[in-house]
N, C-alpha and C positions, 0 to 999 in steps of 0.2 A: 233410514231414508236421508240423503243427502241433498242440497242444492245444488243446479250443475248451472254457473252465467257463462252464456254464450255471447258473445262480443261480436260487431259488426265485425268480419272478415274484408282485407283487401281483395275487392273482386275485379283488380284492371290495376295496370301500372301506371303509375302515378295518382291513385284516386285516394283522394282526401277526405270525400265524405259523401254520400247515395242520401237519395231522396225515398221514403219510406210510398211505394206506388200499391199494395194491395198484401194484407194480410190474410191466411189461407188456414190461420186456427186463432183459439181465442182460448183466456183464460178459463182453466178447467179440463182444456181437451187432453185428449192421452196423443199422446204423437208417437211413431218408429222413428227407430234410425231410418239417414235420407229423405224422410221425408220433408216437401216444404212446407219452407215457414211461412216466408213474405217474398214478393215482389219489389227489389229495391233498382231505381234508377240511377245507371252514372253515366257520364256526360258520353258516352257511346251508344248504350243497349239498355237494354229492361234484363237481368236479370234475379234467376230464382236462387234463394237460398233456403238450401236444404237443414234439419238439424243435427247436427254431428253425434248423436246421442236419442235414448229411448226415455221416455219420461212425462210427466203429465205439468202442462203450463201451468206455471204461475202467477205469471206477470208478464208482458210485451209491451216494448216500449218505441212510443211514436204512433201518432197517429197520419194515415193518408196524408201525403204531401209533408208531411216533415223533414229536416233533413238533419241524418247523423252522421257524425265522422265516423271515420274507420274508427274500431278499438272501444267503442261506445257498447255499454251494455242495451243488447236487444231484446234476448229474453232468457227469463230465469226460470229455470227447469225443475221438477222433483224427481229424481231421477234412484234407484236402487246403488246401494250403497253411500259412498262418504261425499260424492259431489265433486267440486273443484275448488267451492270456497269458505269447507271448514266448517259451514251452517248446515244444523238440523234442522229438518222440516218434522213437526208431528204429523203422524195419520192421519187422515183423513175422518176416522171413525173417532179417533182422538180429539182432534179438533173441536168434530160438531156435538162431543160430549165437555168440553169444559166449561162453557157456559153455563150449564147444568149442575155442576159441581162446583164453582165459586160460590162465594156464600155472598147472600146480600150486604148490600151496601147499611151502615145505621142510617134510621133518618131520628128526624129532631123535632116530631111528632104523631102523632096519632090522625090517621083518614078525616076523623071527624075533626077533632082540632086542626085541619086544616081549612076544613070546608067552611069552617066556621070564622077563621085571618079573611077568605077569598070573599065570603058574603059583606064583608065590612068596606073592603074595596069599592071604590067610588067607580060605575060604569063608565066605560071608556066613551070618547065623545069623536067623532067625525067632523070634517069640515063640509058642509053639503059643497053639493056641486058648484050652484050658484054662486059659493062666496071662494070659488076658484080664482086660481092668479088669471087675469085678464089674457087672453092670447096674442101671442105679436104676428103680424103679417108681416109675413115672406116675400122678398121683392120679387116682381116676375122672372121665372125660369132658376129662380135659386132652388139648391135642392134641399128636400127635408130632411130635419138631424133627427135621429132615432137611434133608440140604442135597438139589440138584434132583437132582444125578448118581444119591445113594442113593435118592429117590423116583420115580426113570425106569427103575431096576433092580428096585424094590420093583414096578414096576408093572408089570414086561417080563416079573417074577415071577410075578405075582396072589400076591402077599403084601401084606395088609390094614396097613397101618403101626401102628394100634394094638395089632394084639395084638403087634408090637414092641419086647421089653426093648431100651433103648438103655445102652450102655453109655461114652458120651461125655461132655463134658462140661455136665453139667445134664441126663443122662438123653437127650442129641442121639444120634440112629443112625446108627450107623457100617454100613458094606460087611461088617467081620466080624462082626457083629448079623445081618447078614442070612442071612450064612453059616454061624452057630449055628443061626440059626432055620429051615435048611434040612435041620438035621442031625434022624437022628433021635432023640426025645424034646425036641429044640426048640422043639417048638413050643406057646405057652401053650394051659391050658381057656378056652373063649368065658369073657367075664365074666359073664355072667349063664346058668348051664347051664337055666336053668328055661324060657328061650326053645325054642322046636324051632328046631332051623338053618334049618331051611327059610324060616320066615319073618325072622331077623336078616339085617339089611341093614349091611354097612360100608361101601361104595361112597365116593370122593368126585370129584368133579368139578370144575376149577380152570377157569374161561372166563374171561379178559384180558378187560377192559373197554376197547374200544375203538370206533373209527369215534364211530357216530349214537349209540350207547348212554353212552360218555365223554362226549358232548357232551352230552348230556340230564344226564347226572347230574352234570357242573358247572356246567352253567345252575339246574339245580334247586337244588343247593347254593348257587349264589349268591342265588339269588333269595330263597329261606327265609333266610336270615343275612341282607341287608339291607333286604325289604317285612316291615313287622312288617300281618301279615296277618284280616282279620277276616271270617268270613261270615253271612252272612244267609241263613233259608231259609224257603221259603212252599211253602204248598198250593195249587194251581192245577184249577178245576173243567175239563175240558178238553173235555169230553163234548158242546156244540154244535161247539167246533172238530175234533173225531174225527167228524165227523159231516158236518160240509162236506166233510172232508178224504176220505171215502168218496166220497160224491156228486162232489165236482172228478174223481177218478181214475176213477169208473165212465165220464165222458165224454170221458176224457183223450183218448185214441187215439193217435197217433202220441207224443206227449207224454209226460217222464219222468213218473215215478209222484211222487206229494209224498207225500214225510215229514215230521213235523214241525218241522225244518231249516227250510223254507222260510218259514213261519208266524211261526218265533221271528227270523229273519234280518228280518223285517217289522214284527216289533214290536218291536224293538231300533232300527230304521232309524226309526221312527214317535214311540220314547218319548225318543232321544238330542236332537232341539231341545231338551227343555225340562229336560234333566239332562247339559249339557255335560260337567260335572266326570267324568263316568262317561264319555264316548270322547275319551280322553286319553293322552299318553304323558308320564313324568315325567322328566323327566333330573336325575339329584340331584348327579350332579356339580357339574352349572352353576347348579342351583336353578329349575329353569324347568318349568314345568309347559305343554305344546302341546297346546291342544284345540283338534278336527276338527269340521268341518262334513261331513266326507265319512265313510260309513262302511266302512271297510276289515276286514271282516269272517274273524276267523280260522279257521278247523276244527277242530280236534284230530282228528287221525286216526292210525289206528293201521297201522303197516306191518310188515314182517318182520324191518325193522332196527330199531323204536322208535318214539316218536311226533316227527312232523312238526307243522304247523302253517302248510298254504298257504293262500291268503287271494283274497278273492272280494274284488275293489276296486270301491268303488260299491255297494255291495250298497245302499242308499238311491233304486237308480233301477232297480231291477230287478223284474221281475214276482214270481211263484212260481212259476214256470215255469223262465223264464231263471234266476231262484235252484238250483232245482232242478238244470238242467243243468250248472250252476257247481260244484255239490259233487260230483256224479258225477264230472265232466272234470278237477277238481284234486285227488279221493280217486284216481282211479284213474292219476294219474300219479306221485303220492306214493308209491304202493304197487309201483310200478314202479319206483322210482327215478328216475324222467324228470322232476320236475318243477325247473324251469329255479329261480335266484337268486330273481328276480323274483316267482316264485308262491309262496315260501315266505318272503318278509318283506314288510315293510310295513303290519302291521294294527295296528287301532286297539283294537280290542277282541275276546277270542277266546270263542267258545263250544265246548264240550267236553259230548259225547253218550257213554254205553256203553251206552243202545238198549236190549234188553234183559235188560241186566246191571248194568242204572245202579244197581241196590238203592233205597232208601229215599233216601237223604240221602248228600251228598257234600262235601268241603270241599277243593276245587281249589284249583293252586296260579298264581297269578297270572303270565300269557306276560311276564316283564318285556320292555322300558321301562314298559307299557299298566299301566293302573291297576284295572284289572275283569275278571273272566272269569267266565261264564255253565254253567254247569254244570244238565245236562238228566237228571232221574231216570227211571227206567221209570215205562209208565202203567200203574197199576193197577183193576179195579172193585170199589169196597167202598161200603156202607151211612151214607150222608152224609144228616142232618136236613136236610129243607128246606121249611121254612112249615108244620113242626110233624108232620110225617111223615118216614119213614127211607124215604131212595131209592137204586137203585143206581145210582153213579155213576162216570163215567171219572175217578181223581183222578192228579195228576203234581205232584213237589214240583222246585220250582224252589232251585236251590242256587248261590247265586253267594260270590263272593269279593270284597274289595276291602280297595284299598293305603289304611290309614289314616292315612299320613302327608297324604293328597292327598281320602282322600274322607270324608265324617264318616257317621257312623250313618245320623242322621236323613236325610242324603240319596240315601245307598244304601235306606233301606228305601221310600224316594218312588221311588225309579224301581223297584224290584221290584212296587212295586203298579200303577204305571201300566203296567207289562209286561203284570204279570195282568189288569187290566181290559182290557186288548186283546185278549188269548188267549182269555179268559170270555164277551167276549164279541165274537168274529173277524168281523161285518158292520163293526165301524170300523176294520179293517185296511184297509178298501177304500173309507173314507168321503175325499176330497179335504183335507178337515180334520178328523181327529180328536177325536172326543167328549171 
């Protein structure tokens, strides 16, 4: 029997190191060839890795939410034959007979002349409780120190840690804090008796930031520390394009229903010839600024683990229709988790929808490398002057972003109106050459 280490594998180009997101055996199991192992995370997808070899585990390494570099030993295998690194494993039937076969250790007396050293020993002595180190009070709203052990007792408890005098060092709670606080007259008045209990809430809840949600919130982090970021926002008359968009779906038939996804994916596709600098990616390392003739269109979508961001490629040769079909097929795979390396990068510029929850005005944060993101409010009907009368009208404020090291004002605010004159007015989304 041989040992076989298996070493994190490069599972993406340029990936440096996966975050360990769910193990699928444990030490002792037998495993096949292919089969998986664990769930590791890199900065695109959840993927599975399978084990290149047939073998019973020995060891895996990393626990949930760890993260290892590529090339890192993950797990070590027993596998038939010589292995990969020169190490013997004994049998298993071997093993759990050696202990049985060592010979005991000498000792440096006899049972009874031991018992007889331990009776001469002086009883061990306890501090009672009472001549405990005094407890320090907690200034209001300060939080309590706890190591995990006293906060996993506190909790196995239902004792609320703040009403906890701690008696450690700097007011920290110790196991006999706990055990005061269990006595009776232990335990403190609520701090504010004027509340009813009923309604005072102490609860608290600790969730590990891990998997997609880690991953979001050090993208997000990086990206705010190094795009110094600016947005622009406009009002958009939208009320003839609400109004095709009825008419198109009353005839639709078999045909996905269009949202207005499809319309803005069209006039994005429509206004990017003549404002390159806006479908771009910036790489600041190297200094280089790559603008697209192609539009590779983002999503922002929202799933159960976080938001993704898979991408409709071409979206510049695509109907409203096949648009349409495009955001359903790569929302509903996202939301599943199914959606492959490939459908969640690559885009050139990302547009971000909350649909009916967009509010007023939004100040989104740019998908790095890309240099713009498109941000979609709820549409509203309010009372808008037109040619000296007040009308009701469908209004939607268009809210983008962009990286100003790469795009300047004035040219972000030229492609937001060339947006708008397309959406205002939706017969040149469909003209061969646009007005």
């Amino acid at each position: 029997m041989g040992r076989y280490v298996f070493k994190l594998p490069d599972v993406g180009e340029g990936t440096a190191e996966a975050e360990i997101v769910a193990w699928h055996v444990a030490v002792g199991d037998q495993v096949m060839e292919d089969q998986t192992l664990v769930d590791v995370m890199t900065d695109k997808a959840t993927v599975e890795i399978p084990s290149p070899v047939a073998g019973r585990v020995l060891s895996v390494n990393g626990t949930p939410g760890a993260m290892l570099a590529v090339g890192s030993e993950l797990v070590v295998l027993d596998v038939e034959g010589a292995g990969n690194d020169g190490a013997e494993v004994a049998p298993a039937s071997e093993a759990a007979a050696a202990p049985e076969a060592a010979p005991a250790p000498p000792v440096a007396a006899s049972a009874s002349a031991l018992a007889g050293v331990v009776a001469t020993l002086p009883a061990p002595t306890r501090t009672p409780p009472a001549e405990a180190a005094p407890a320090v009070a907690r200034a209001p709203g300060a939080k309590p120190t706890a190591s995990p052990a006293v906060r996993r007792r506190a909790w196995e408890l239902g004792i609320p840690l703040q009403f906890v005098a701690g008696s450690g060092p700097g007011g920290r709670i110790l196991h006999a804090d706990l055990d005061r606080h269990l006595q009776p007259g232990g335990r403190p008045e609520a701090p504010d008796p004027a509340l009813p209990p009923s309604l005072a809430r102490s609860g608290v809840t600790e969730i590990p930031v891990r998997g997609l949600r880690r991953r979001i919130a050090d993208s997000l982090q990086e990206t705010k520390r190094r795009i110094p970021h600016f947005s622009y926002i406009e009002e958009i008359d939208v009320t003839a394009l609400e109004e095709l968009r009825r008419h198109l779906n009353a005839q639709a038939g078999p045909r996905p229903k269009l949202t207005l996804l499809p319309f803005l994916i069209r006039a994005l596709a429509r206004a990017v010839p003549d404002h390159p600098e806006i479908n771009a990616l910036y790489d600041d390392a190297a200094g280089v600024v790559r603008r697209f003739d192609a539009v590779h269109a983002g999503i922002a979508t929202q799933t159960p683990s976080g938001l993704t961001v898979p991408v409709i490629r071409h979206s510049e040769a695509l109907d409203l229709w096949q648009a349409a079909t495009a955001i359903r097929t790569l929302a509903d795979a996202a939301r599943t988790g199914k959606a492959t390396r490939e459908q969640l990068s690559g885009s050139t510029i990302t547009i971000t929808s909350l649909g009916a929850l967009g509010g007023l005005a939004t100040t989104p944060i740019i998908n790095q490398p890309e240099v713009a993101i498109v941000g979609v409010n709820r549409i509203v009907e309010r009372p808008v002057v037109r040619g000296g009368a007040v009308v009701v009208r469908s209004m939607m404020n268009l809210s983008c972003s962009f990286d100003h090291r790469v795009v300047d004002g004035w040219n972000a605010a030229e492609f937001v109106q060339r947006v708008k004159g397309l959406l205002e007015q939706p017969a040149t989304l469909f003209l061969e050459t646009a007005a």
